[in-house]
N, C-alpha and C positions, 0 to 999 in steps of 0.2 A: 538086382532090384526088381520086385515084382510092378508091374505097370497096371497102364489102368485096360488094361486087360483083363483083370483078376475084379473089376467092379462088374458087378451082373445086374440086370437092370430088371426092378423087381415089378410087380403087378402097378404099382400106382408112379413109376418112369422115374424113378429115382436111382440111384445107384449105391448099390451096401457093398461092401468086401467081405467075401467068404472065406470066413476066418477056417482055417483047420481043425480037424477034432483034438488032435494035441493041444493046441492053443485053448479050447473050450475048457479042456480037463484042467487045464493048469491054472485057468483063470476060475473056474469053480474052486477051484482047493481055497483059494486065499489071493483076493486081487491084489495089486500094486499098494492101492493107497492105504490098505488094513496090511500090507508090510510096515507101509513106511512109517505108520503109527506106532509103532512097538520100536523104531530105531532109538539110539541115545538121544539125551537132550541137545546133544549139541548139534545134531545131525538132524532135529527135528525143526531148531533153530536156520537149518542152512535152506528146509522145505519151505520154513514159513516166508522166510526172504523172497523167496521167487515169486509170491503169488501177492498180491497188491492191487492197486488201481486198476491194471491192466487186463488182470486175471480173478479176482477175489477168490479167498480160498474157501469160502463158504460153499460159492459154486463146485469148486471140487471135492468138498465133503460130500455133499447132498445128492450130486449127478457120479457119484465115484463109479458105480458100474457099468452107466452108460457112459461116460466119455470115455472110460478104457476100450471099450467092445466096439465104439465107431472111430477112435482117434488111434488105436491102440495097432496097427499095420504099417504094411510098408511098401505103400506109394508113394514113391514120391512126385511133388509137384512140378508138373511140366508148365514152363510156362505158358507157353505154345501149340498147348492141348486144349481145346473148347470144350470139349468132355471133361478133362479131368475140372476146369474150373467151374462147368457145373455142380459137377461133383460136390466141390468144397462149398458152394454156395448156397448148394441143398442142405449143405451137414449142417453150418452154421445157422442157416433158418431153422433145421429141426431142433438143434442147440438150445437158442431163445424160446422157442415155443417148451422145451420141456423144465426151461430153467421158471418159465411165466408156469407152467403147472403144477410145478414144485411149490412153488408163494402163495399159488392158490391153495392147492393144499396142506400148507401150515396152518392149523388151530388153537396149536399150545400156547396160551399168553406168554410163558418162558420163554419162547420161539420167536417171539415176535422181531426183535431187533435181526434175526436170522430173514424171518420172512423180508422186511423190510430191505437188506442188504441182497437178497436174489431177486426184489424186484428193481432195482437201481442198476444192478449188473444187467437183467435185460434192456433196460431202457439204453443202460450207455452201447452198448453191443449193437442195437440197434442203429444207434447215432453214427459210433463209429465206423463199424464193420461193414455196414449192409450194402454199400459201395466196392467197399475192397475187403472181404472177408477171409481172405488169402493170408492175411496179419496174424489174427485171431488163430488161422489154423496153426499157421509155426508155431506160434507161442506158445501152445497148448501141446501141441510132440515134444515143443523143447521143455518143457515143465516137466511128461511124461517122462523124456529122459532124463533130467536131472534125478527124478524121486529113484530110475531105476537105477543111475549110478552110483547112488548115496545105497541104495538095499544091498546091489552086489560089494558096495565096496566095506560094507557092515556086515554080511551073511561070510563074504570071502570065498566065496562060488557064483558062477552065472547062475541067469533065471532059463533055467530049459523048456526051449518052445518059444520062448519070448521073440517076437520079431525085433528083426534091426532096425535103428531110428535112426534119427539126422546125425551125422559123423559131426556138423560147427557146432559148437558148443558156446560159443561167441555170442550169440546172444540171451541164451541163460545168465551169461554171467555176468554182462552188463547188465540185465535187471537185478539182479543180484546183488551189485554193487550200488547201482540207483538204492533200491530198498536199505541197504546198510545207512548210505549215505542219509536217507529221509530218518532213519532212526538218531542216525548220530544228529544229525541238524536238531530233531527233536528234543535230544539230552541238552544240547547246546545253549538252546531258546529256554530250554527250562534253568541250568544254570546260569543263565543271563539273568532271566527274572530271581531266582533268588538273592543273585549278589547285589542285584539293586533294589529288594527289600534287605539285604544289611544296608547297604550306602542309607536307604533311608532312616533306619535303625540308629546307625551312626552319626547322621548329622544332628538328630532327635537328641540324641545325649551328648552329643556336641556340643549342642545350643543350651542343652541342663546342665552342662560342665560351666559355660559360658556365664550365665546367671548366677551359680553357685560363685564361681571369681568373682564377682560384681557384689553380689549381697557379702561374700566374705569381707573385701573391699569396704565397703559401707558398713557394717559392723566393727572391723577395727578402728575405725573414727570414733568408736561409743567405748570411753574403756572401764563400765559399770560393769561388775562382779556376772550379774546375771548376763549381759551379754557376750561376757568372755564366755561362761562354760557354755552357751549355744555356738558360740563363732567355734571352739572346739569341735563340738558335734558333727557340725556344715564343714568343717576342714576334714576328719575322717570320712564325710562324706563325698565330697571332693577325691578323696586319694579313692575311694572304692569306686567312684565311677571312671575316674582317671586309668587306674588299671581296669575296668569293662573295654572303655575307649581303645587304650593300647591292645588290650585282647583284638575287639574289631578291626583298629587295624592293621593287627599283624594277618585276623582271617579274611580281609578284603583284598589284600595285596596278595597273598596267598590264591584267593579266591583266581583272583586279574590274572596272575601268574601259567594257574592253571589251568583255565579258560584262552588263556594266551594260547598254550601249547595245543591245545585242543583244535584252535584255529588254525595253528601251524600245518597237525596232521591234515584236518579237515582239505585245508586248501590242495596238499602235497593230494590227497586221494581224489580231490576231485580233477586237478591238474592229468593226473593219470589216466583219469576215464575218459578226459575228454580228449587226450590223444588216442584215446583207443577208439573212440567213435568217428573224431573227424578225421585224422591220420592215417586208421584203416578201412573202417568201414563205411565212411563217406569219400572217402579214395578210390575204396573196390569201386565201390557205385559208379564212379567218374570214369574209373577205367573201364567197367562195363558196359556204361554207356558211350563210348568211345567205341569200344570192341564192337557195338551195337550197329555203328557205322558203316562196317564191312559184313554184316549178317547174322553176326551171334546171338543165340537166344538173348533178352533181356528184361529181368522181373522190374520192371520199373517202380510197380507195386512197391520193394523195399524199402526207397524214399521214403512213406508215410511210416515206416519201422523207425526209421534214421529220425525224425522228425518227432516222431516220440520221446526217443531218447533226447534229443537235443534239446526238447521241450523241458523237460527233467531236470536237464545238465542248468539251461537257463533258470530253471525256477528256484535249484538248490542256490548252484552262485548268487543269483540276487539276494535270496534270506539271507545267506552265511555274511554277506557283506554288510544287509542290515544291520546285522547281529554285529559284525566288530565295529561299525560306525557307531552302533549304541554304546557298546564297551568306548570309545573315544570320548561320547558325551559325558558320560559318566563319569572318565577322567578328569575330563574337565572343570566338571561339577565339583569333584573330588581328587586333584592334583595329587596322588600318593605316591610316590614311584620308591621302590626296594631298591638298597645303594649298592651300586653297581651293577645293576640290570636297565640296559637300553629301553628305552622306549619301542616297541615292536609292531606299535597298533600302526602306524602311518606304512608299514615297506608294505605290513598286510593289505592293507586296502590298495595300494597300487599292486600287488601280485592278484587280488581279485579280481580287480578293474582291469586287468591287461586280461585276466580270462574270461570274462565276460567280452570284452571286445575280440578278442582272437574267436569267441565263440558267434557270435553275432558276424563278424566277417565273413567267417568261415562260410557261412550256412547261407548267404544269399546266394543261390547257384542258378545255373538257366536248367529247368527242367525237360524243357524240348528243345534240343539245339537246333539252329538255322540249318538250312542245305548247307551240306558241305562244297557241293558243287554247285556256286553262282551266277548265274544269267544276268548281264545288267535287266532294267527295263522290266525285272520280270516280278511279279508279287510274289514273298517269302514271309512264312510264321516262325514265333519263337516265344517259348514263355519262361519265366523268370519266375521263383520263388523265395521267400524269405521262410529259413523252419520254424527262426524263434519268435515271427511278428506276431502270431497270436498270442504266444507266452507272455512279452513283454508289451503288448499294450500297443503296437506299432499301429496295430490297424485304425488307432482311435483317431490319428491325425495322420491318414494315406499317404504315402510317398510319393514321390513321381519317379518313375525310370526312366532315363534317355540311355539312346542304342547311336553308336556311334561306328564307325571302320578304321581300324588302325592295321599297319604293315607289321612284319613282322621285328624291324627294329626299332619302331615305337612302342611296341608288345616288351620289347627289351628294356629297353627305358621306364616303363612304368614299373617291371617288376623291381628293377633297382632302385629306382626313388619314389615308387610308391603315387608317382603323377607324372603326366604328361610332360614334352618337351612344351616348346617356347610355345605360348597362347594355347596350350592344347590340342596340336595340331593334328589332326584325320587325315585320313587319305583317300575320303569320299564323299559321296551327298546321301543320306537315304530320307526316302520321303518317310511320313509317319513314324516317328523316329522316337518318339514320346507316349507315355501310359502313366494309368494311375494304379498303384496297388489295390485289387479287392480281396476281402477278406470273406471266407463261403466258410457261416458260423457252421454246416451240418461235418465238415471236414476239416473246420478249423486252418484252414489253408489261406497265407495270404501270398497272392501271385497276381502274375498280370500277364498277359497274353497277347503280345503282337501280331494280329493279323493280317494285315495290308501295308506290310515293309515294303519297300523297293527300292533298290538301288541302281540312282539316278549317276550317278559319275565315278570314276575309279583313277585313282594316280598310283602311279607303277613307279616303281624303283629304275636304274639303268641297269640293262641288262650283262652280266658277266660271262666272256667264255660260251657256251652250247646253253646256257640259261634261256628259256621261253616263259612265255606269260602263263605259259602251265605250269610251273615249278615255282612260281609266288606265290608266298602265301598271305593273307589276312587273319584278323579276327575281330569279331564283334564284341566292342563294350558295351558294357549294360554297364551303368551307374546309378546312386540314388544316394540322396542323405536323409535321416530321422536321426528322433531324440526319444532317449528312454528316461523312463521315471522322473515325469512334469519337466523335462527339461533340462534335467542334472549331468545327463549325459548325450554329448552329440556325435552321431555315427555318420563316416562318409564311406562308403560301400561300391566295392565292384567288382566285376566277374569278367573273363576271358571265354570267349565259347570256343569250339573246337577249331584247329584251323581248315579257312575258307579259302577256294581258289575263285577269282574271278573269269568268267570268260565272258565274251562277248557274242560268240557263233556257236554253232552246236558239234561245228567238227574239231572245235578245242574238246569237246567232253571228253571223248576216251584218256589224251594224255592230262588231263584234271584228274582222274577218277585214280588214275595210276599213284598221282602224288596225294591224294589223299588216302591210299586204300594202304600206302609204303607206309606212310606217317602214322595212322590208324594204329596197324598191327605194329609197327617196332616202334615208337616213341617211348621213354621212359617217362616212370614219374617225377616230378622236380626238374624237370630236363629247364633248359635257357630254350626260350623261343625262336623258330620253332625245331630245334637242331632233330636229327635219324642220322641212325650209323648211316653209312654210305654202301656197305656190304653187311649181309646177314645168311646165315647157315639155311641151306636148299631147305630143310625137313620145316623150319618156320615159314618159307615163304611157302609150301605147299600145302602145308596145314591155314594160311594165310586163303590161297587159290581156291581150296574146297570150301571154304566157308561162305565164300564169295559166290559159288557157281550154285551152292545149297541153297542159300538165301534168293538168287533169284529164280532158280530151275526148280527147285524141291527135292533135288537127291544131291547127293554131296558127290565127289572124285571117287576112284577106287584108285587101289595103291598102282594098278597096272597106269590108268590115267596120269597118275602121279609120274610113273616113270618117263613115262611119253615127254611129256609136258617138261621133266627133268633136261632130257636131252635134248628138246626145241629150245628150253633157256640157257643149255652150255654151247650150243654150235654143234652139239655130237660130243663132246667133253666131258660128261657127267662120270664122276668114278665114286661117291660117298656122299650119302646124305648129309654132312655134314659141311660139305662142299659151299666156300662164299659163293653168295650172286652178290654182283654188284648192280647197284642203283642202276646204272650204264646198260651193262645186260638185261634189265628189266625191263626199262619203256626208253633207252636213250638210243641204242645201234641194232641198224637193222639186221634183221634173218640172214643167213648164209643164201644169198644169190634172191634177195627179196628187197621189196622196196619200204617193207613194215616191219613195227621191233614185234618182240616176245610180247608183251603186254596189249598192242593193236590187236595181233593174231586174236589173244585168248579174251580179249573183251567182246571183240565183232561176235566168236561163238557162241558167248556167253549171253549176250542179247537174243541173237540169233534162236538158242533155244529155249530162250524166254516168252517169246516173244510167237514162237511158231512151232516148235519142236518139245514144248513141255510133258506132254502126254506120254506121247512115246520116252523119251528120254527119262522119264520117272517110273514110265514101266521095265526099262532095261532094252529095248528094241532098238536103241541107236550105240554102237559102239565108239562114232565116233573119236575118240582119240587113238587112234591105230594110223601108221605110217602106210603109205599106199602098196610098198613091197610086202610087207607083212599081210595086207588084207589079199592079196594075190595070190601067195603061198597058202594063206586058209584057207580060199577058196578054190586052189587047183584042183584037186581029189574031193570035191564035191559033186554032189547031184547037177544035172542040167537043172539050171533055176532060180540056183540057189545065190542067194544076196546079203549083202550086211551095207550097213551105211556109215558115212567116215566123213568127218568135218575134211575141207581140201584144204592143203596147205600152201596150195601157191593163191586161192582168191579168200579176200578175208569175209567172214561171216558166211562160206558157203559148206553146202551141206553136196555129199556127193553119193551114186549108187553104185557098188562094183556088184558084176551079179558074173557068175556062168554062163555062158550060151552053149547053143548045143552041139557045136562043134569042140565042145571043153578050151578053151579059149574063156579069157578073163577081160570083162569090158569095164568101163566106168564113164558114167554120164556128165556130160559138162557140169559143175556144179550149181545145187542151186542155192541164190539167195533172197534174201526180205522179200525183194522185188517180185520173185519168182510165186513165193507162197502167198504173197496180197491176193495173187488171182485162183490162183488153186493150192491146197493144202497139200503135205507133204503126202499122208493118207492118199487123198483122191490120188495123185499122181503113183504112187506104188499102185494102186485098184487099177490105174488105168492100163500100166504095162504088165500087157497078158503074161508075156516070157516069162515076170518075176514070181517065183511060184515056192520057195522055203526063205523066208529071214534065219539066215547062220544063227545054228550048225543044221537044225533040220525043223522049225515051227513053223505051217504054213502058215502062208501072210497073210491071209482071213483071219486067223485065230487072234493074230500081233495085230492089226488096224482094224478090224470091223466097226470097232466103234466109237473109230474115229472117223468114219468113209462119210462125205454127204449123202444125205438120203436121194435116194432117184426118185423122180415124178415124172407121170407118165403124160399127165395136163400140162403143157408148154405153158410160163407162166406172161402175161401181157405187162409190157413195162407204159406208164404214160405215153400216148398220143400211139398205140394202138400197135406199135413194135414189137417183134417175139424175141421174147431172148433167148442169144444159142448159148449151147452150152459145149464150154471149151473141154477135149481131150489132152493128153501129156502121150506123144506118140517117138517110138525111135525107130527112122527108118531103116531099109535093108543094107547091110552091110557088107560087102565082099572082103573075105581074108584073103591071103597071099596063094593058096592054093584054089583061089576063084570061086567058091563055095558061097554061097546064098546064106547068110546067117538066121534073116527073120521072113522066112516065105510066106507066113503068114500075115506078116501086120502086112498094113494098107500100105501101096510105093509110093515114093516120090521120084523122079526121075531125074535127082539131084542129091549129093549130101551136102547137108547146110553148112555153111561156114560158121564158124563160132560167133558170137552176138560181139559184134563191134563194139557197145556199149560198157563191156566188161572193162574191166581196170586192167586184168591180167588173162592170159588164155586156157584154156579151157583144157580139163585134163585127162588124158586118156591113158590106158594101159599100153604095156611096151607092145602088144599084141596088134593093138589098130583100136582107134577110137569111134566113138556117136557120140551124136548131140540129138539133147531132148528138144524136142517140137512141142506144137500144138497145134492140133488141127482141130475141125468143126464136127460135129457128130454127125453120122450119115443121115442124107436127106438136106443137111442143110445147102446152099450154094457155093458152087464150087471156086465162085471169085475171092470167097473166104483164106485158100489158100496162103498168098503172100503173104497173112499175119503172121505166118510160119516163120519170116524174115525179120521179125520188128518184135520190139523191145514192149510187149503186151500190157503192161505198164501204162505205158504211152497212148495207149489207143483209144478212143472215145466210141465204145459198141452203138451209144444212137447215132451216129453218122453212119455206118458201112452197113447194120441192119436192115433188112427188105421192109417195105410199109406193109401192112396186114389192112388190105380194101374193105 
């Protein structure tokens, strides 16, 4: 796929795609839409379907050159590209503006209703798009592809040179089938109205049959010559309207019959689409946004697509039901029923009415879900939307939504009876727990948005077995009830947000994150709440681990990372990608000879170079996942200097240096962590040790950090109440190896090597060679009682107490 690489950004900051000269030649010969003019009628018939409210095809008559030449490539949309979405944002505004010049320049009074129909398409485009114009783009490649698949699959040869287009076709064809549908409704509504001018027709001669009996009646009471051959007359009149009558209604039952079936299909197709929408394609969504949880890109955009369609789904269903409700009254009116044909109109209206409510359930979803990971006490947002409450009038009298917390076997419960156990029972408090539905006419959107949630109290299950308060789960209820059409129909409505852990402290988070981040990535759809396998295949949870370290670092694993990581989660075990991990080996038992699981280890670094290491580690300068013997072996038959940097594995969240010295001997520094970089950057500290002179295999480390190094000043800068601040070094003092050799003759001595920082969790790790520990000392010139900082935990220390006063 070509990327937005391939957009060149022109004299006035816009960005075009350089189409190729193949591409030019081919689209001069004979564009797409002067193809798809010449296809058969039936296949011109399957163009005209796709293009409607959404798109009109007028627009694509008129603009046929230029939407080919700017729509007509193959970028595709990143969501998570700022560029690319100007891109599309630019193209869409230049859209409207050439669709608004188009209308201006129509003249021809013949043209008029053309003009009129390109300028309603930009007004709406404006309305709709000019927020999320990302919509409008799809719609418009998926159109393109449709017209080109209908030409090659009419021509029976590709189009050569033609770029490649969106591979789903999935929403082509949902418009596609909307369109059919408004057609077929439209036939519907019209043979509705016809058969209820017969019924009128019919009771009209009814009632002239009616009278003819009556005068016949009262004529035979006169038995005078002349009134016999008139009552003759009025009797063959009588039998000729009698058989009109029977004519009528043998074609009104006829009529009913087949209007019947018609409703039959109708319902059977719309039944269809709307599995297709909410079953798949407001699924994918849910699952995406789920997936979204652990890092993956996410077009949330889509919704307002989903939303469209649903709007549709709504609007057909309500007509179609109008329409057999009237066929009912009509019955009524006129009782005629064919013998031995059930009456069908009543199962229809409940097959309606159950899709209409299946649709209207479906589509109240939370569009922003809560944190997954809970802090009581602490403020949390979430917002809620309804797709069809514009369609259906909801907004006219606003809902209320209450947000409640249930466990996960009250989550159970409701999905099996569809309501809570006894009194409704939660399993917490949250403050601000209540909203009103707003409806925002330029986006047609009605939602509500909680911003000042908090939860005030949590009731926990008993605990089973090695279970912790990190492995419970929650989930927030949103509920709401409305009425559709004046009243006729009353809906109670609810949605499940994803599952939520509570914790109370901040050192439950990592083992929270873990059972969220397992849940996230292997949860099925339909599953019983909140069940995950218990073991799942290495290749998932790694493809699981890179998504997660992408999302917060900005580069993803590599497959070597991947292996590392493989064999820290088997113990050393690891023989096939395909290999279970269990839940257990994830975040439940700890590391081979450690007091933390697999999942501590890999969160701590993952913060860690979040947090402090992002730079370098998106540049590729930190290698990081590499076993400490392996970095040893890399850097034996190296230059004196030469260094690479490796997360440790015995301190969690620490980052470590092995470098050569020059004695060819292999060193590595206590590791550093958060703590460590609060006061001086990973950067400064590589700048500071002279010794470290190629980052592995041979880049000097100016080239890898310069710009990340703090800037030097040469002006000492004054802090409040007339103090100089010093500025701290990262120093490793000299080191004797076993043949008594002086390792760093040059850096500044201490007349001591420091013991490892008391402070640490775990100690400090050196090569099998001989170890250092990284200091900090003061820059030369400053005072020498500065020393003993060397000994404490720099963290700790309060610089305006030990500072000299400046007189």
């Amino acid at each position: 796929m070509q990327t937005i690489n391939h957009l060149a950004k022109t004299s006035d900051e816009q960005f075009t795609f350089r189409r190729s000269e193949t591409e030019r030649k081919i689209a001069a010969k004979m564009s797409l839409w002067a193809q798809a003019q010449q296809l058969p009628h039936e296949n011109i018939q399957q163009i005209r379907a796709i293009y409607g409210e959404h798109f009109p095809i007028e627009v694509r008559h008129f603009l046929a050159p230029w939407i080919e030449e700017k729509f007509w490539n193959d970028i595709e949309f990143m969501p998570d590209n700022p560029q690319h979405e100007q891109y599309v944002a630019n193209l869409i505004s230049s859209l409207i503006q050439e669709i608004e010049n188009k209308a201006a320049s129509v003249s021809d009074s013949e043209l008029f209703l053309n003009k009129f129909k390109l300028m309603e398409a930009a007004k709406a485009f404006k309305q709709r798009h000019s927020n999320n114009p990302i919509n409008l783009y799809n719609y418009i490649r998926q159109c393109l592809q449709t017209e080109m698949r209908l030409v090659k699959a009419a021509s029976g040869e590709g189009l050569a040179g033609m770029p490649h287009m969106l591979h789903n076709t999935m929403g082509t064809e949902i418009i596609q089938q909307i369109e059919m549908l408004r057609i077929r409704t439209t036939d519907t509504g019209e043979d509705l109205r016809k058969m209820e001018q017969e019924q009128e027709a019919f009771t009209i001669h009814y009632h002239d049959c009616t009278k003819l009996n009556a005068h016949i009646q009262q004529m035979q009471s006169q038995p005078t010559q002349q009134v016999q051959q008139a009552l003759q007359k009025t009797i063959r009149q009588k039998e000729n309207l009698e058989q009109v009558l029977n004519q009528k209604v043998a074609g009104l039952m006829q009529s009913r019959l087949a209007l019947g079936d018609k409703f039959k299909e109708t319902v059977q197709l719309l039944n269809k689409l709307q599995s297709q929408v909410l079953d798949e394609e407001l699924i994918r969504w849910k699952r995406e946004q789920q997936l979204a949880g652990n890092g993956a890109v996410f077009n949330n955009s889509y919704l307002d697509t989903i939303q469209e369609w649903c709007e549709s789904l709504a609007e057909l269903i309500w007509m179609n039901r109008q329409q057999i409700k009237e066929v009912e009254r009509l019955k009524q009116k006129l009782p005629l029923d064919a013998p031995g044909v059930n009456d069908f109109l009543p199962q229809l209206v409940v097959e309606i009415t159950q899709l209409l409510s299946t649709l209207v359930t479906s589509t109240f979803i939370i569009e922003k879900q809560p944190p997954q990971v809970m802090k009581t006490n602490t403020r949390f947002t979430a917002t809620v939307r309804l797709l069809v409450g514009g369609k259906l009038n909801v907004h006219m009298t606003p809902p209320q939504v209450k947000v409640t917390i249930i466990s996960e076997s009250q989550a159970n419960v409701l999905l099996k009876s569809d309501k809570l156990g006894k009194n409704g029972d939660t399993s917490g408090e949250i403050l601000n727990n209540t909203g009103t539905m707003e409806y925002q006419q330029a986006s047609r959107q009605l939602s509500v948005s909680f911003r000042n949630m908090q939860l005030k109290k949590i009731k926990r299950a008993e605990k089973k077995g090695t279970e912790s308060v990190m492995d419970e789960k929650f989930s927030l209820l949103f509920q709401s009830q409305f009425s559709v059409g004046g009243g006729e129909l009353m809906f109670h409505v609810w949605t499940l947000s994803l599952p939520v852990v509570v914790i109370v402290h901040g050192n439950q988070e990592p083992h929270a994150w873990a059972t969220v981040t397992w849940d996230n990535a292997f949860s099925e759809p339909g599953r019983v709440p909140f069940t995950v396998p218990d073991k799942v295949s290495w290749h998932k949870v790694a493809d699981t681990l890179s998504l997660k370290f992408r999302s917060a670092t900005g580069r993803p694993l590599s497959d070597e990372n991947l292996v590392f990581l493989a064999d820290k989660a088997f113990r050393g075990t690891f023989t096939d990608p395909n290999q279970p991990l269990s839940w257990a080996q994830f975040c439940k038992e700890p590391l081979s000879e450690r007091n933390f699981t697999f999942w501590e280890w890999f969160y701590a670094v993952m913060k860690l170079t979040r947090e402090h290491l992002r730079g370098p580690w998106v540049d590729g300068f930190i290698m990081g996942f590499v076993k400490k013997k392996y970095a040893e072996e890399l850097l034996q038959n190296r230059s004196t200097g030469t260094f690479l940097l490796r997360f440790s594995d015995s301190e969690l969240g620490g980052v470590t240096i092995a470098w050569v010295s020059d004695t060819t001997e292999v060193f590595m520094l206590q590791p550093f962590t958060s703590k460590d970089f609060a006061i001086r950057s990973l950067a400064d500290r590589v700048n500071d040790l002279k010794h470290l002179l190629y980052l592995y295999p041979d880049t000097a480390k100016d080239v890898a950090f310069n710009k990340y190094y703090t800037p030097f000043q040469d002006n000492q800068q004054q802090v409040p109440g007339g103090y100089v601040k010093p500025v701290l070094r990262t120093h490793v003092p000299e080191i004797y190896t076993a043949s008594g050799n002086v390792s760093y003759p040059n850096t500044p001595q201490h007349s001591y090597l420091q013991s490892p920082d008391p402070t640490r969790d775990t100690p400090s790790v050196a090569s099998s060679y001989g170890g250092s520990i990284a200091t900090t000392v003061p820059t030369p010139g400053y005072p020498e009682y500065l020393d003993p900082l060397d000994d404490c935990d720099m963290s700790m220390v309060d610089f305006n107490v030990i500072m000299p006063y400046r007189p």
